[in-house]
N, C-alpha and C positions, 0 to 999 in steps of 0.2 A: 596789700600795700607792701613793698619790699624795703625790708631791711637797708637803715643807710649807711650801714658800717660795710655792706656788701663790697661798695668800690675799694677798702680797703685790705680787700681779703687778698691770701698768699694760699691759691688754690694747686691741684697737682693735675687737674684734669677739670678740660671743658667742653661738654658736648662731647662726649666721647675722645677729646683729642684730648693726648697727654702732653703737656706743657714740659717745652727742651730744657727748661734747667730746675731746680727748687725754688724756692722765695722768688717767686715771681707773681708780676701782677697783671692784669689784663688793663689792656690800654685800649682806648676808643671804643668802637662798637662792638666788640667783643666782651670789653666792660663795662656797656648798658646794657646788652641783650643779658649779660649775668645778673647785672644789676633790678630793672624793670622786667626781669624771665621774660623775656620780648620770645616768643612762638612763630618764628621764622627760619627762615633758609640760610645758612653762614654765606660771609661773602668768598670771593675766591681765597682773599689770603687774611687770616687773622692775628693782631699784635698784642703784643705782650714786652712789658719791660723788665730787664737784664739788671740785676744787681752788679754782675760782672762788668760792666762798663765797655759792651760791646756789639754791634749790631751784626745781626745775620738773620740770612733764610734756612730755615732749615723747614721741610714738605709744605703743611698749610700756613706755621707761622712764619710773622716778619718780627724778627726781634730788634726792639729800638734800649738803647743807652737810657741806663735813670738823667742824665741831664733834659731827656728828652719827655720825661714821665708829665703824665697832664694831672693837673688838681683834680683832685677826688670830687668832681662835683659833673654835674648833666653838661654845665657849660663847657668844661674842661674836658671832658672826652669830647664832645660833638667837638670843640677846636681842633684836638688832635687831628678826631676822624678828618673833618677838613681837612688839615694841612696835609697828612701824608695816605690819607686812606680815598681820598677824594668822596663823592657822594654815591650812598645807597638811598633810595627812594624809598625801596618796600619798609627796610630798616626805619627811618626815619616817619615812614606813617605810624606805621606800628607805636612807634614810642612817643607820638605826640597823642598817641590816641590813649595813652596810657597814661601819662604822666600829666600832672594837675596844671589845667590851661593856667592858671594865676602862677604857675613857676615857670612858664615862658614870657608869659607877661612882665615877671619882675628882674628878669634874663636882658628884657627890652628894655625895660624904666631904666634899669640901673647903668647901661651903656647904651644910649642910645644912638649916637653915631658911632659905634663902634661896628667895622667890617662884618665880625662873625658875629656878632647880634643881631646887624639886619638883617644877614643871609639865614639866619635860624628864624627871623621874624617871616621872612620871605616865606620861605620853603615850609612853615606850620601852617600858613594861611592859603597855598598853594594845595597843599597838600588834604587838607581837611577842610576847605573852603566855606570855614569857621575862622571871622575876624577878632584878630586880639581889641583889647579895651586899650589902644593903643593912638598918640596924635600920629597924624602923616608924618613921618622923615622932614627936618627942615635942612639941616646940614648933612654936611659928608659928602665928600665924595662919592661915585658910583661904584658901586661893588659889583663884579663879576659870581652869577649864583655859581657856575660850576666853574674849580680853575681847569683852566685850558693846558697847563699843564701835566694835570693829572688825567683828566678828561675830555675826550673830542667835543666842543660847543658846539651848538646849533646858532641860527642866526640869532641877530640881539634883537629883545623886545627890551622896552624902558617900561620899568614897576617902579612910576614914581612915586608912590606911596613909602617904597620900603628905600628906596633909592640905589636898586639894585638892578642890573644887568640881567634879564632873564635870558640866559643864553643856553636853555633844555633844548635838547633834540628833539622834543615829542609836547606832549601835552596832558592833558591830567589825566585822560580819560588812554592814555600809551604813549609811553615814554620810557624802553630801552636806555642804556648808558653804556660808555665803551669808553676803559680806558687805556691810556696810551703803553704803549710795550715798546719795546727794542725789536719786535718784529714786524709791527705796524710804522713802526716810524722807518723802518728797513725800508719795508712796504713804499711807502708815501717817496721816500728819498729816491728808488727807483724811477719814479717818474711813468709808471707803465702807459698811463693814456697820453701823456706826450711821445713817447715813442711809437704809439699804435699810429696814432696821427701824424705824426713824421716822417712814418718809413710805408705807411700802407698805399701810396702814390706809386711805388716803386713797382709792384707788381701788377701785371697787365691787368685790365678791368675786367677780360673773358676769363682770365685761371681766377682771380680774385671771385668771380661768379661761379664759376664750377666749382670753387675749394669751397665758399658759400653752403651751397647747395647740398652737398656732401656732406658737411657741418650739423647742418639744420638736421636732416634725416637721422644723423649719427647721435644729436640730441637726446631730439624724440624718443628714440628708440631705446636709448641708455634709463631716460625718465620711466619709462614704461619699465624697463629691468628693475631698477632699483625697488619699484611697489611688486617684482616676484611676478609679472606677467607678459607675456610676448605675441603682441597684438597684431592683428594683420598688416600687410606690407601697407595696403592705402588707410589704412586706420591709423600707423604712425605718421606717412606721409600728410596728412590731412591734423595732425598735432604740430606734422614740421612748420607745414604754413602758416600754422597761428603762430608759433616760437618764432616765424620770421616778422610777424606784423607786431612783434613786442615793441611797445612803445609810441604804437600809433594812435592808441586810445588812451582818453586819461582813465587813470583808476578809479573807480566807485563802482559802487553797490550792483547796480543795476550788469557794469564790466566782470567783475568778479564770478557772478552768478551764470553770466554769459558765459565763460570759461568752465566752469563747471559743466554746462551742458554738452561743450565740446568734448568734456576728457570722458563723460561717462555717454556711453551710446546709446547701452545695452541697459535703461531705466527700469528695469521690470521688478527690481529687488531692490532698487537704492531711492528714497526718500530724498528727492532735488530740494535744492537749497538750505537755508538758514537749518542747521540743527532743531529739531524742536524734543530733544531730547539727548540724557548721556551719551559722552563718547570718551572711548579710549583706545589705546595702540599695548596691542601683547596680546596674551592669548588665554584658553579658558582651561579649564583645571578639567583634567581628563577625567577623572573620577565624580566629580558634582556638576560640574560644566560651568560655575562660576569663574567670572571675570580673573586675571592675572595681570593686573596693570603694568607697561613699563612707563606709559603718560597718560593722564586721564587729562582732558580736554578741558577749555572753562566750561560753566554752567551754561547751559543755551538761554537761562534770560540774560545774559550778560553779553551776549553774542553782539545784538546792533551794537549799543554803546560802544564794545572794543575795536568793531570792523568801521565806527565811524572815526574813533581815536586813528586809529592807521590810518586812516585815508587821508586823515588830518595832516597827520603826520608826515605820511608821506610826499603832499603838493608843497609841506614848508620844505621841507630837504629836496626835493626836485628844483624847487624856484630859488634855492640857496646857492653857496660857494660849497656845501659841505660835502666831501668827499665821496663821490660815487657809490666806491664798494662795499663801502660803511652804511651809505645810504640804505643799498642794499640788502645787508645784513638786517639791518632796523626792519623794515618793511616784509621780509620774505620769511624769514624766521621768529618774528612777529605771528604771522599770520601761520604760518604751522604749530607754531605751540598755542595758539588759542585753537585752532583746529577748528572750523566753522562748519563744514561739511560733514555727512553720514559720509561720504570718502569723494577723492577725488584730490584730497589737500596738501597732497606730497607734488601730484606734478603740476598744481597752480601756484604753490610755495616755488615751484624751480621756474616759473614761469615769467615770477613775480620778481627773482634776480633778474633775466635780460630784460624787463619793463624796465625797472630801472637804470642798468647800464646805460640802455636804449634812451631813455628819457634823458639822463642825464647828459649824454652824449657821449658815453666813455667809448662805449661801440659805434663803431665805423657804421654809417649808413648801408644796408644791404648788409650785414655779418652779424653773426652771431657765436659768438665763442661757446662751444661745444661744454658752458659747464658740469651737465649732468652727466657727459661722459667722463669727465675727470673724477667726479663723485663717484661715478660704479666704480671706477678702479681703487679708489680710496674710500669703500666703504663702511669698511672699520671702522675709518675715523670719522666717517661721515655719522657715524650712529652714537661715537662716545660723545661728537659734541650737542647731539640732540642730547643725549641723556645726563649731560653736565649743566643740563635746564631742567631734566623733568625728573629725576632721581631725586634730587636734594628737596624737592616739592611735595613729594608724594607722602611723606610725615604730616604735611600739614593740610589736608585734603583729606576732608572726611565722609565715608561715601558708602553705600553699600550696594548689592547686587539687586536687578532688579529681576522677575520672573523668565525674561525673554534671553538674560546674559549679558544683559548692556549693564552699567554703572548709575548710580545717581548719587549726586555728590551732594551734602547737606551743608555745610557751611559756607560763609560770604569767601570767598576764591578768590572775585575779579583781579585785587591789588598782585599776586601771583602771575598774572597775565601782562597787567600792565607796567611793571617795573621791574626790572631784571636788568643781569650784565650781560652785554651780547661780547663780552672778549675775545669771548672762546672762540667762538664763529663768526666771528672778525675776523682771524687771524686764519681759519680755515676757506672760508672762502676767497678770503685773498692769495692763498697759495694757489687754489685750484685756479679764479682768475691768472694769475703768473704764470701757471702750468699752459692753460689756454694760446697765453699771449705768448710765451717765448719757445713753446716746443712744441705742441699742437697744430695749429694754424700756419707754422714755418713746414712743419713735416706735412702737412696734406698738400700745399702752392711745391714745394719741393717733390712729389710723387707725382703729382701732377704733368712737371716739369718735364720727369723723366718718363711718365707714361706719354708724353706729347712724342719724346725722342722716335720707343721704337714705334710708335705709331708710325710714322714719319718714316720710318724705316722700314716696316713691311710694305708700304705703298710703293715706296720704290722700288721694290724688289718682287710682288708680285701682285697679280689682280685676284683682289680677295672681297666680299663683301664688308661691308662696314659689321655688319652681326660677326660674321664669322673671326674678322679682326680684333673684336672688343670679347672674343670667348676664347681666340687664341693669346692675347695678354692676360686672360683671367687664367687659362690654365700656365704657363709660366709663372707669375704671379705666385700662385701655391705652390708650386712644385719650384720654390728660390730659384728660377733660371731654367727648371726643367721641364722636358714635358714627361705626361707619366704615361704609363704604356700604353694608356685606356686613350690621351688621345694622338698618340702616335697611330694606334691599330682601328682606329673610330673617327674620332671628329675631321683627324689629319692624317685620316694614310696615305693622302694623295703627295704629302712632302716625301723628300728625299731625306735618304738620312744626311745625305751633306747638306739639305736646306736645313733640316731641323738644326742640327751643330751648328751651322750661321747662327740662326734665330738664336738659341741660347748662345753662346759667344757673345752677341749684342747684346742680350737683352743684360747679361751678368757683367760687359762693361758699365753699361750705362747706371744701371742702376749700383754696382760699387759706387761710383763716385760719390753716388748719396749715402750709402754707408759709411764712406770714410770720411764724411764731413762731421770735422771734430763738434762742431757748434751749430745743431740745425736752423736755428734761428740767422743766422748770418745772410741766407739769402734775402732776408727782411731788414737786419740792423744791422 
């Protein structure tokens, strides 16, 4: 049982962080994880109060002004947390699972229409679906469980018991949280799927199919790099086609599993479906051959429950107002960090963003924005915000090696899985979407454009096969304008050197033009 003079300690370090000034105290869930030793993951930024009577960020902390200091008591932080820290889930299990149900109980008796009572009554009973000794709610007003301020809502359910607004994005069984930034709200302000929808009439419905097309393939093929493998031409082609049917089926189990089948061909080594056994991502120790985790996966009995939670999850935010991308995020990032699959779960996780874009209707019917190719290019940062989930996790994941070099994890895990901040990668895939929408898909309908040109322009100028036309723009093409010697003396020695000089002349006006277009998107917006 922890100590209750704990909330009032003037510590110098917590969790390994050193605290930016002296006599300082730890505010909200940073001062009950101290308090009740809560055995969790820190949240992204953690508070503390300032003797000097000033607020600032300085790396993991947010420091808040003593006017702003909460009562030394469970109530008084979890307000705080509220008010400026908005809601952690995993946090909040944790420490109702700790802390003596009769001190939530007397939390409720003693305010009971009071906002953050109910929403503490709410979110204990939610959470551990263990009823307080509590009457229904008769008054009050309806409370909002997450503010919408601090945090993106899901749609409204009524808990008229508590008489609180349940407005979670997920459900007990996955439920992700995202909260709001200056660069999501950047995000949202732009408006990206009204302008995809506003301006995407403007290009012809053939380039718009061949940019398409070119797209999809370029996907696939990016998905397949990023897992470190470069699959046959009709093996990605035959991934592009599913990447284009994203959104035509709804998701469940039976869908999922079907996709699995598609991305692994070659079954001779890989154990189809549901895990019935550890899994993790890293690699084995060269000297023993034991495991090297960078993410160790849920437990596979945990596996239905969390892939029925997502799928839960995911029909409410499809059938909602709630934000696509975020959507998105929730559901595909989701389903990689439970990692359901012996493998296959990186490019049904990228698969699982265009189902939803798709679903939602962010993407244009027929298009797929090329996200995994934006991901290889930004892979870096594609890996720190995976590991800005499974780093801070792997302290609390207790596990050992099993004879074969797989993992097996021995404690209860699921809440791990099911509650997390998806901010991070929120805010990543929404650039790579953005990348997609304003510089991508304007640059391929714009190559397009200008490969239509000298098409157009060798026909009038000679009779050429259509093959031998589409292999003499490909050697241009490489050679910026040029051709190279191999097929001046080879494929085209029949040109002149004064045809050849035309053909580069053309081809290096035409295609400047598209170079010098300051704003490649401008042929779209």
């Amino acid at each position: 049982m922890p100590k209750n003079n704990r909330f009032e300690e003037n510590i110098t370090v917590f969790r390994k962080y050193t605290l930016p000034e002296t006599g300082m105290k730890l505010a909200g869930y940073s001062a009950l994880i101290h308090h009740y030793d809560l055995e969790v993951p820190l949240p992204e930024s953690i508070s503390a109060i300032s003797e000097k009577h000033r607020s600032y960020k300085e790396g993991k902390w947010q420091v808040f002004k003593t006017v702003q200091e909460p009562d030394l008591t469970l109530l008084g932080h979890l307000i705080f947390a509220f008010r400026y820290e908005g809601v952690d889930l995993l946090i909040l299990k944790k420490l109702f699972k700790t802390v003596d149900k009769n001190e939530v109980e007397a939390i409720v008796k003693d305010q009971p229409t009071g906002k953050n009572s109910r929403r503490i009554w709410f979110f204990y009973e939610w959470l551990t679906d263990d009823k307080l000794d509590v009457e229904d709610a008769q008054s009050g007003n309806y409370v909002e469980a997450l503010d919408p301020n601090l945090q993106y809502p899901g749609p409204k359910q009524r808990s008229q018991r508590h008489r609180v607004w349940n407005n979670l994005p997920g459900n007990r069984d996955f439920c992700p949280l995202i909260c709001r930034t200056e660069e999501l709200e950047r995000f949202s302000a732009n408006e990206l799927e009204k302008k995809v929808k506003d301006t995407i009439g403007k290009v012809h419905p053939d380039l718009l199919s061949r940019a398409a097309a070119f797209l999809l393939l370029k996907d696939s093929k990016a998905s397949y790099a990023i897992e470190g493998e470069t699959p046959p031409e009709n093996r990605a082609e035959r991934w592009g086609v599913t990447i284009g049917q994203a959104g035509q089926k709804k998701l469940n189990q039976d869908e999922l599993l079907r996709l699995q089948e598609i991305v692994i061909e070659d079954r001779r080594f890989v154990k189809m479906g549901w895990r019935k056994e550890g899994g993790f991502v890293g690699v084995h120790n060269r000297v023993d051959g034991k495991p090297v985790p960078d993410h160790i996966s849920a437990r596979w009995q945990d596996i239905p429950q969390l892939i029925e939670g997502l799928i839960k999850a995911n029909k409410s935010l499809i059938d909602s107002e709630y934000d696509p991308v975020l959507a998105a995020t929730h559901i595909a990032f989701g389903f990689v960090f439970i990692h359901p699959y012996s493998d296959g779960n990186g490019r049904v996780h990228r698969y699982i963003i265009h189902h939803v874009l798709a679903r939602k209707g962010f993407s244009p019917k027929g298009l797929i924005f090329p996200v995994s190719a934006i991901i290889l290019d930004r892979i870096d940062d594609y890996r720190k915000v995976l590991e800005s989930y499974s780093k801070p996790r792997l302290d609390f994941i207790d596990w050992k090696a099993t004879p074969d070099g797989n993992v097996e994890v021995l404690n209860d895990t699921i809440d791990l899985y099911r509650y997390f901040d998806a901010t991070q990668q929120a805010e990543f895939l929404y650039e790579c979407v953005e990348e997609t929408v304003l510089k991508t898909l304007p640059e391929e309908v714009q190559y397009l454009e200008c490969h239509d040109k000298i098409r157009k322009f060798i026909q009038e100028n000679f009779d050429m096969p259509d093959k031998d036309m589409e292999n003499l723009i490909g050697f241009l093409r490489q050679g910026d304008g040029k051709l190279s010697n191999r097929a001046r003396n080879k494929e085209f020695k029949a040109l002149t050197k004064n045809e050849v000089a035309m053909l580069e002349t053309k081809y290096q006006e035409i295609f400047s033009e598209k170079n010098e277009t300051d704003n490649p998107q401008s042929i779209l917006f």
